[in-house]
mmCIF file of the C-alpha atoms, coordinates in Angstrom:
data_MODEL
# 
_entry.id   MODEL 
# 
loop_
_atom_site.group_PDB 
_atom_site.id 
_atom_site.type_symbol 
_atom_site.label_atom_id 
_atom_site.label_alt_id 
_atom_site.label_comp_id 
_atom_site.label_asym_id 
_atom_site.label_entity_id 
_atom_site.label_seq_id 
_atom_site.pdbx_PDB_ins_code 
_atom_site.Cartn_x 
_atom_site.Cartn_y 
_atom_site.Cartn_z 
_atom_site.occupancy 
_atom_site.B_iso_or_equiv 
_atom_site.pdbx_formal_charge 
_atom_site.auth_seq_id 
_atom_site.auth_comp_id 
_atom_site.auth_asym_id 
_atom_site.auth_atom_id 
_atom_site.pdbx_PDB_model_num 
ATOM 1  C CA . UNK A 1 1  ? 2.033   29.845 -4.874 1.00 0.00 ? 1  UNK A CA 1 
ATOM 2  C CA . UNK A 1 2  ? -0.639  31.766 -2.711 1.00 0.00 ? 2  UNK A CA 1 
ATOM 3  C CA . UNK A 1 3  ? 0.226   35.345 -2.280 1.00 0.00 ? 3  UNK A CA 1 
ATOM 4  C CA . UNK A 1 4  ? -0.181  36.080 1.568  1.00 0.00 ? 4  UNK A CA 1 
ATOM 5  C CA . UNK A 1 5  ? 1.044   39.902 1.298  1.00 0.00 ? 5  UNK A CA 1 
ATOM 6  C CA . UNK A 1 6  ? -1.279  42.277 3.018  1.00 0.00 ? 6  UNK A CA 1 
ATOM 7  C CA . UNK A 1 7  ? -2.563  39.128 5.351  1.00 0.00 ? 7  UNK A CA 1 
ATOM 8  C CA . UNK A 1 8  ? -2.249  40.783 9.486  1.00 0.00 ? 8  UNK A CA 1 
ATOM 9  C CA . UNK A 1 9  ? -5.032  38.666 11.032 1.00 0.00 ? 9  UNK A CA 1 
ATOM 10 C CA . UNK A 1 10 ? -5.496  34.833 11.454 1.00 0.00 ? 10 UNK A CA 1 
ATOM 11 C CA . UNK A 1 11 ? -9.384  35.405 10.261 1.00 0.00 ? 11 UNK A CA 1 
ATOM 12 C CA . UNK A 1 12 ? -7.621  36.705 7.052  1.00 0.00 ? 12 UNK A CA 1 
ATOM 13 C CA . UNK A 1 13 ? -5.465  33.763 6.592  1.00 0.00 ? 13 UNK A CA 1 
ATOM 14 C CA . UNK A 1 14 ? -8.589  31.406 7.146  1.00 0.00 ? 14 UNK A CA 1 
ATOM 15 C CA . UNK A 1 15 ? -10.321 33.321 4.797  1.00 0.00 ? 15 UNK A CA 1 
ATOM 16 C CA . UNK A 1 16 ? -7.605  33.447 2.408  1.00 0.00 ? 16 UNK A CA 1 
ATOM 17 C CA . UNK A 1 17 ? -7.447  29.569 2.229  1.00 0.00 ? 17 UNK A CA 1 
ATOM 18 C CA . UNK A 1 18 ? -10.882 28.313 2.750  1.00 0.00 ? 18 UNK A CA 1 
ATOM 19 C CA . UNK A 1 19 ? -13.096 31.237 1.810  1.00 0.00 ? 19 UNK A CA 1 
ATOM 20 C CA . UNK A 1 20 ? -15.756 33.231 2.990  1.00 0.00 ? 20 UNK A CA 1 
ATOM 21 C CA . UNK A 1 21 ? -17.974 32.135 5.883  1.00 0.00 ? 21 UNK A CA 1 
ATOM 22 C CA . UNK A 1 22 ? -20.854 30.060 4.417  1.00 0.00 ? 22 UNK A CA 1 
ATOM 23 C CA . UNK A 1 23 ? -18.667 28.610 1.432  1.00 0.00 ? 23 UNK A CA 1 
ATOM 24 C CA . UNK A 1 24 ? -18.800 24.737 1.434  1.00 0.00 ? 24 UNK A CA 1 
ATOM 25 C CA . UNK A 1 25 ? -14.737 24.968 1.566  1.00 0.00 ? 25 UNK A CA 1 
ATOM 26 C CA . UNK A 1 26 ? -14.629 26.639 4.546  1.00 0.00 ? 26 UNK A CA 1 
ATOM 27 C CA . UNK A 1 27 ? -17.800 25.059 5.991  1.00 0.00 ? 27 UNK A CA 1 
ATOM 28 C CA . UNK A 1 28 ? -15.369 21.778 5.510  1.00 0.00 ? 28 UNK A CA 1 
ATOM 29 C CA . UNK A 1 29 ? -12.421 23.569 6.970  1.00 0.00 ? 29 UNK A CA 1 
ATOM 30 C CA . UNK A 1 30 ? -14.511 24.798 10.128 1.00 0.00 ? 30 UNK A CA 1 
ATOM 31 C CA . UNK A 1 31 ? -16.029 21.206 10.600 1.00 0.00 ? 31 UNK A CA 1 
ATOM 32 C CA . UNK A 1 32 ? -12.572 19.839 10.469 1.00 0.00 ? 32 UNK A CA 1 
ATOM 33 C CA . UNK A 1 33 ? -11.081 22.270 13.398 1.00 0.00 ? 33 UNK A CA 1 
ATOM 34 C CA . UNK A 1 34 ? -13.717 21.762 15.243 1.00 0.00 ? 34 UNK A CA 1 
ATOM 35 C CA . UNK A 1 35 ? -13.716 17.909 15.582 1.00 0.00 ? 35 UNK A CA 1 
ATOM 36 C CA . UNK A 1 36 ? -10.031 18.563 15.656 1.00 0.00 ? 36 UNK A CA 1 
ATOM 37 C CA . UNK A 1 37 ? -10.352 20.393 18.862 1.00 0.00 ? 37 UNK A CA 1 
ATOM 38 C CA . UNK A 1 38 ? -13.018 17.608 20.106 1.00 0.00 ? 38 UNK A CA 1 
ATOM 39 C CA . UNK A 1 39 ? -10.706 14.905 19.580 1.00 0.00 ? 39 UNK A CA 1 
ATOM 40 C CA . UNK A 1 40 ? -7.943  16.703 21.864 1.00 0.00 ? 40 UNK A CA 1 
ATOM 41 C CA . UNK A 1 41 ? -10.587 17.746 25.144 1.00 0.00 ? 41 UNK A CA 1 
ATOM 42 C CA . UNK A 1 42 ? -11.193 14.054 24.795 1.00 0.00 ? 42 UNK A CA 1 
ATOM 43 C CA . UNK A 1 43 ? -7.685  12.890 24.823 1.00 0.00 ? 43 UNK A CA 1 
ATOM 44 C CA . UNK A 1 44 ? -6.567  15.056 27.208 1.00 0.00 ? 44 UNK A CA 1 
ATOM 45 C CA . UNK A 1 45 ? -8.908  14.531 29.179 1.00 0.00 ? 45 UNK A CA 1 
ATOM 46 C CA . UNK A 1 46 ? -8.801  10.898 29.116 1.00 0.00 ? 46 UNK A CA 1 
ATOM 47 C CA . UNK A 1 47 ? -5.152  10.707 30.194 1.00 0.00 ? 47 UNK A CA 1 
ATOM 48 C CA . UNK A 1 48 ? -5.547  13.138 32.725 1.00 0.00 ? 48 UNK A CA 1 
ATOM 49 C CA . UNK A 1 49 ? -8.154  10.661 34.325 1.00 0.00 ? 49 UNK A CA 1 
ATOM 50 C CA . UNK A 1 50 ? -5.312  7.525  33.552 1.00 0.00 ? 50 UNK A CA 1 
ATOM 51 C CA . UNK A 1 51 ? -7.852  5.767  31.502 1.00 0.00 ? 51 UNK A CA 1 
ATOM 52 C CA . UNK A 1 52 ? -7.238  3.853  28.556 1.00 0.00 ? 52 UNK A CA 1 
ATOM 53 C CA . UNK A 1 53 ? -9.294  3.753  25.597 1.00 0.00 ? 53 UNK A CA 1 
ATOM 54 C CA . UNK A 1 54 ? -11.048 0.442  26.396 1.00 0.00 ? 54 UNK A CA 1 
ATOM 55 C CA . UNK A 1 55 ? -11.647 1.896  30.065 1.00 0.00 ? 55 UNK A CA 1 
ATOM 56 C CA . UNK A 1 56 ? -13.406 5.007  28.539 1.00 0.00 ? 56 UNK A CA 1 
ATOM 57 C CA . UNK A 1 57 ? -15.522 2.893  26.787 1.00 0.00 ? 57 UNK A CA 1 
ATOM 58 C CA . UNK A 1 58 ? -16.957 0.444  28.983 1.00 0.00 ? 58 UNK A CA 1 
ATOM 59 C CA . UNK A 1 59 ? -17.738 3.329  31.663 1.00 0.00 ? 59 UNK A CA 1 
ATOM 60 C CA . UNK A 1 60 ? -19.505 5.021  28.761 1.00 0.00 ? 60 UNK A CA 1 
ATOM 61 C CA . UNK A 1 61 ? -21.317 2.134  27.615 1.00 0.00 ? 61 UNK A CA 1 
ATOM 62 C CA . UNK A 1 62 ? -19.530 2.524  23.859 1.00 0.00 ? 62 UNK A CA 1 
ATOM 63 C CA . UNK A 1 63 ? -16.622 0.955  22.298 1.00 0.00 ? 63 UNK A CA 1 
ATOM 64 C CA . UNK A 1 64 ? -12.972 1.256  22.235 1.00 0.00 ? 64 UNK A CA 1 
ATOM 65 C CA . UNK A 1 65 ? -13.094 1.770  18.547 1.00 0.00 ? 65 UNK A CA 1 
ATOM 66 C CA . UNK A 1 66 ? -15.324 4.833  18.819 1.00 0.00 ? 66 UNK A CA 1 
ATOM 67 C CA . UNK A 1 67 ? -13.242 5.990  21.552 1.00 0.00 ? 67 UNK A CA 1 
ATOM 68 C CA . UNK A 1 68 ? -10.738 6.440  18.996 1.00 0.00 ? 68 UNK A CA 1 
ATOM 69 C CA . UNK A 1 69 ? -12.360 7.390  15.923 1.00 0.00 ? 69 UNK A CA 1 
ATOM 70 C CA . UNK A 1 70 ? -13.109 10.301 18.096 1.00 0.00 ? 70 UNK A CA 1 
ATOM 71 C CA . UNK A 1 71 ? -9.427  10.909 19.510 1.00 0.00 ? 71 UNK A CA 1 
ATOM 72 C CA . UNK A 1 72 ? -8.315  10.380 15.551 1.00 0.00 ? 72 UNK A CA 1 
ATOM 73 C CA . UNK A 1 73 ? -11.013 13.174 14.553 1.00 0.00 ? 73 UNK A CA 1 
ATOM 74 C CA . UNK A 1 74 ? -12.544 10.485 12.139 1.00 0.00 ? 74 UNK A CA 1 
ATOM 75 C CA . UNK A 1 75 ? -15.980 9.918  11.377 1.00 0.00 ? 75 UNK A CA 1 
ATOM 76 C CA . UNK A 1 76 ? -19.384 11.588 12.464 1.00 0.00 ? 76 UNK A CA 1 
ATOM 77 C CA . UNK A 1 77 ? -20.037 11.986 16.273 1.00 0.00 ? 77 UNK A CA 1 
ATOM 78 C CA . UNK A 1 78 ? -23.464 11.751 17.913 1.00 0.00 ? 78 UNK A CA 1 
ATOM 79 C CA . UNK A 1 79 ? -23.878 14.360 20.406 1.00 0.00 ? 79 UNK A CA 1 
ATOM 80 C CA . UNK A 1 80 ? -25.565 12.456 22.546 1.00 0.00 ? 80 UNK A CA 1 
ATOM 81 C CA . UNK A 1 81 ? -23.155 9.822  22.942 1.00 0.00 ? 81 UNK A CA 1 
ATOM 82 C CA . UNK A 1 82 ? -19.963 12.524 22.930 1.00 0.00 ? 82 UNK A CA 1 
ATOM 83 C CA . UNK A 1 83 ? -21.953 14.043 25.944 1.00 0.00 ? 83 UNK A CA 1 
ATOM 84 C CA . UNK A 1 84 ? -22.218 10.678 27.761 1.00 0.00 ? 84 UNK A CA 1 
ATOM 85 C CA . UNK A 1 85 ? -18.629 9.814  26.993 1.00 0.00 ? 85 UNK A CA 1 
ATOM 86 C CA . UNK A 1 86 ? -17.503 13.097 28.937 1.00 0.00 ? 86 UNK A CA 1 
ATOM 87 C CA . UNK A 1 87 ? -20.364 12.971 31.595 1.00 0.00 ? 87 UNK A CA 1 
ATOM 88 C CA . UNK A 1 88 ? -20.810 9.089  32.131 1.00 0.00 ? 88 UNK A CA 1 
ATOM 89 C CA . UNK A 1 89 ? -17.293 7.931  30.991 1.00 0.00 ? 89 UNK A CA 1 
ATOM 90 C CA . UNK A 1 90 ? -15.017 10.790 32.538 1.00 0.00 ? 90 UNK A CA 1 
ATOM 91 C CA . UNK A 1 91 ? -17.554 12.524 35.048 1.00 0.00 ? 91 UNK A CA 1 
ATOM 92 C CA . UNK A 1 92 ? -17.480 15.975 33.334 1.00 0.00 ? 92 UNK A CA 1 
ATOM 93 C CA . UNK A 1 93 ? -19.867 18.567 32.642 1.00 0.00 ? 93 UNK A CA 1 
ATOM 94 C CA . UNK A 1 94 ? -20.309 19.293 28.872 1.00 0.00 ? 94 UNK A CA 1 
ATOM 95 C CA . UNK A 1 95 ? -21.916 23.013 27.965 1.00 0.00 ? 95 UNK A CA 1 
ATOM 96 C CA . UNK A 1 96 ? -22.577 24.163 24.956 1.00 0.00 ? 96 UNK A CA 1 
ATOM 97 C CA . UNK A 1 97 ? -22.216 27.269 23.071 1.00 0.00 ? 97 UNK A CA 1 
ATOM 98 C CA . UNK A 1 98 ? -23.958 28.659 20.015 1.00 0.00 ? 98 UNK A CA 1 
ATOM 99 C CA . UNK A 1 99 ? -22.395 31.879 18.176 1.00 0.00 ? 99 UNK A CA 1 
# 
């Protein structure tokens, strides 16, 4: 059982379960949030446009099943083809941000 006494921030609990910043377990834990959070812009904003999968994909020149290996945070994702799939597919402006 993981002791969590003395724990007051969220950045403590991460670090807590997954390590340090830099370790490869929370390298794998970051990775994982952040397609996490990819998968659910795209979903969102997939329904909010009333499009289904299949739609997405033939307006962004891809396929159905990549549509949702991306919703399902599975698999590797080009960039490229995650920024057409918001620009081309759902006519949104993607912008990037490096910390």
């Amino acid at each position: 059982m993981t002791d969590y006494k003395g724990i007051k921030t969220f950045d403590e609990l991460i670090e807590k379960e997954h390590g340090k910043i830099g370790t490869e377990s929370r390298n794998e834990y970051e990775e994982g949030a952040q397609m996490f959070i990819v998968s659910e812009m795209l979903k969102e904003a997939r329904k909010t446009a009333n499009m289904t999968q299949e739609q997405l994909a033939i307006k962004a020149g891809t396929k159905k099943s990549y549509i949702s290996k991306i919703e399902n945070a599975k698999g590797n994702i080009q960039l490229s083809t995650l920024i057409r799939i918001f620009e081309k597919g759902l006519n949104k402006k993607v912008g990037l941000t490096f910390l």
